[in-house]
C-alpha positions, 0 to 999 in steps of 0.5 A, a space after each residue: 570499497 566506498 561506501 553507498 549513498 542511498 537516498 530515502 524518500 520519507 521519514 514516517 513509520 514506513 520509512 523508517 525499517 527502510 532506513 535501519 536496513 540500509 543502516 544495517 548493511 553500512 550504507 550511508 543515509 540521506 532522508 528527505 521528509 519535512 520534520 513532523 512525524 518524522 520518526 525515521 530521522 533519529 536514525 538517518 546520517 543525513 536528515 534534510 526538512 525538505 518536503 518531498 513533493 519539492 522534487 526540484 530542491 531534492 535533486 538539487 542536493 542528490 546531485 551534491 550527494 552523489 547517491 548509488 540509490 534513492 528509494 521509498 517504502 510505502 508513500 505515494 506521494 513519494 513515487 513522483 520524486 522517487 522516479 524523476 531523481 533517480 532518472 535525473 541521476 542515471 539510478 535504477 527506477 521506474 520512468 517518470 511517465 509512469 508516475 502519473 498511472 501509478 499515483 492518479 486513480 482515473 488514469 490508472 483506471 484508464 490505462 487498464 481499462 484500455 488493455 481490456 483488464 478488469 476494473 469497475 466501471 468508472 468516471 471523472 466526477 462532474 459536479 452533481 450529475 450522475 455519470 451516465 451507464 454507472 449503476 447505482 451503488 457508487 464509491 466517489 474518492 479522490 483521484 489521488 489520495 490513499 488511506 481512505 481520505 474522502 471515500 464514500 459509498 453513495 446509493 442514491 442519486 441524493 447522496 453523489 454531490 455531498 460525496 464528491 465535494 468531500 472528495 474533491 476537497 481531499 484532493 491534491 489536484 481537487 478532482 473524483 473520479 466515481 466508479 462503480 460498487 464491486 460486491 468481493 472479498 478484499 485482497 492485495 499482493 504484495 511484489 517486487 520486479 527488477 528490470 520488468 521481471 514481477 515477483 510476486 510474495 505474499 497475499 494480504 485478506 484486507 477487512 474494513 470497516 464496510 460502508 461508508 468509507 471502508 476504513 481498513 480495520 486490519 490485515 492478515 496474511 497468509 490470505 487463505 486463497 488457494 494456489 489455484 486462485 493465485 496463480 490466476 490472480 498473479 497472471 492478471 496483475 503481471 500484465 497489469 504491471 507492465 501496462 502501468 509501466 512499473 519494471 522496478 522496485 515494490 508493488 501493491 495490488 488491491 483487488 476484490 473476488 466476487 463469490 462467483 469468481 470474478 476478479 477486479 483490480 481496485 488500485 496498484 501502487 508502485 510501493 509497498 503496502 502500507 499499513 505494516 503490510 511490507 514492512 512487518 507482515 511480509 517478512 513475519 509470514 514469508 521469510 522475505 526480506 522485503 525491505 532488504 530487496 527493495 533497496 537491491 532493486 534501487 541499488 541496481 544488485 542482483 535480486 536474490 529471493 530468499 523465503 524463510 520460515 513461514 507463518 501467520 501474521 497480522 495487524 490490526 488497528 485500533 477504532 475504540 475501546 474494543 482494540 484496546 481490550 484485544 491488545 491487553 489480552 495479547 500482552 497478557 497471555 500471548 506476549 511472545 507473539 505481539 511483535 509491534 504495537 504503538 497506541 495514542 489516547 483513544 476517546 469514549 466515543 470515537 468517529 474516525 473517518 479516514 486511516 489518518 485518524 485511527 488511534 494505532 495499531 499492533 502487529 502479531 504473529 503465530 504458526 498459523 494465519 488461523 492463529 494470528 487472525 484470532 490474536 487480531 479479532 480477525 476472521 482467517 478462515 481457507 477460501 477454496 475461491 476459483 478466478 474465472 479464467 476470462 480474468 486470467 
């Protein structure tokens, strides 16, 4: 049989276990990603220092390679290129009219809103005006970065024009949207869909930093939601799934449930979570091969759902001194747990404003989400919340 060509989108750290599982199975490699912070590249067959915005060269060289697939892990920037070389090509994906919905913040609010889905109430930023019938207080991010780039919350009237110049200033196409403050626990669910068929395979507590910017401090998984609470959250997020048009390949889904059961979808990216989340978390506390089925989907194989053995797991990223105390005491009297860890210098007084600016992070895992959380300096308690069946 000949060997595969498949064609990966990215080399950062997210990218990379993509990369080793397409190794593991004989396929062949090809990784297109401009060459800094491309830690996948060691290990690719073919590396290509092309950016992955240039969609046009990239397609130019896919048309020489001939790849049986091309994919991405957790990059939305990726997404644009993913979709139009691979519906350029005749391969497995999702249709390019999709990518604006899936990688722009106020068209995706838009689409959903419009299929009466739950989403805050939202703008387009306009200057320093306050958009009219959104009450106070407001989040102002960019329309299309992720990582917390540019993200405040502003409570004041005041406050809305330095927030929004941060944001436009972020972003790619230099636009905000603003949207109204949703009081809630933070989740995301993680899936797979194949030929417009979701899957959906763990659920992911989400803890911040809180306001200002709400810098993700950490995750765990298994969430502690209820079987009820998920099922109603699952039947939200598969129609919005189809309103967003994504039928193929990895899904994240951020919502918030407020106390009283509420629920409010935040951002849906057609990836993988980051932050470790479908590359270490999934599997350590699923058993899904996560990975492994992103690529089937790309590949157009079966998708054959495969749970393993169940636990806890969690990662958490370093802010300061206090994460580096956690992670020695981990190494020291737990060292069978820590599964991944990578920390750079951490300063004295640190003032990190945006995911990119963390100074690491390290992954661990434990029969219990309890137990994992506590190895984390996480909080992982059971949450008996019930989703109001007007959101199902």
């Amino acid at each position: 049989m000949p060997q595969k060509n498949v064609v990966v989108i990215g080399a950062n750290e997210y990218q990379l276990p993509l990369v080793l599982k397409a190794r593991s199975r004989g396929y062949r490699t090809h990784v297109f990603a401009w060459e800094e912070g491309a830690v996948a590249r060691p290990y690719a067959d073919e590396f290509y220092p092309i950016s992955i915005t240039e969609t046009g060269q990239i397609l130019a060289k896919c048309r020489g390679i001939a790849p049986d697939a091309v994919v991405t892990a957790g990059s939305d920037l990726a997404v644009k290129t993913v979709n139009e070389v691979a519906a350029a090509l005749g391969l497995p994906g999702n249709p390019p009219d999709t990518t604006l919905c899936c990688t722009n913040k106020y068209a995706m609010r838009r689409a959903l809103a419009r299929a009466g889905l739950p989403v805050p109430g939202f703008a387009l930023a306009d200057g320093d005006k306050v958009p009219q019938g959104l009450r106070f207080p407001l989040i102002v991010k960019p329309t299309d970065r992720s990582g917390s780039r540019g993200v405040c919350r502003v409570d004041t009237p005041a406050q809305l024009p330095g927030a929004v110049r941060a944001a436009v200033a972020a972003s790619f196409e230099k636009k905000a949207i603003v949207e109204e403050y949703f009081e809630g626990m933070e989740f995301s669910c993680e899936g797979i869909s194949q030929d417009g068929s979701h899957h959906f395979l763990a659920f992911t507590r989400k803890f911040t930093t809180g306001a200002p910017h709400f810098i993700e401090t950490g995750h765990l998984q298994p969430s502690g939601l209820s079987e009820q609470a998920q099922r109603a959250v699952k039947a939200v997020l598969a129609r919005a799934l189809d309103v967003l048009g994504i039928r193929s390949g990895a899904s994240h889904s951020e919502f918030r449930l407020s106390p009283d059961g509420r629920l409010c979808i935040m951002e849906i990216g057609a990836r993988m979570g980051g932050d470790f989340i479908g590359t270490h978390l999934v599997p350590l506390s699923t058993g899904h091969d996560y990975t492994g089925y992103l690529l089937d989907t790309a590949l157009g194989l079966p998708l054959e759902l495969k749970p393993g053995q169940t636990g806890g797991a969690a990662v958490r990223f370093v802010f300061n001194q206090q994460e580096l105390d956690l992670l020695k005491t981990l190494r020291r009297k737990h060292p069978e747990a820590l599964r991944a860890a990578q920390v750079n210098s951490v300063p004295q007084q640190s003032d990190v404003q945006d995911s990119a600016g963390r100074y690491g992070y390290f992954v661990a895992a434990a029969p219990t989400a309890r137990q994992a959380a506590a190895l984390c300096g996480l909080a992982g308690e059971e949450l008996d919340l019930v989703v109001k069946e007007g959101n199902a």
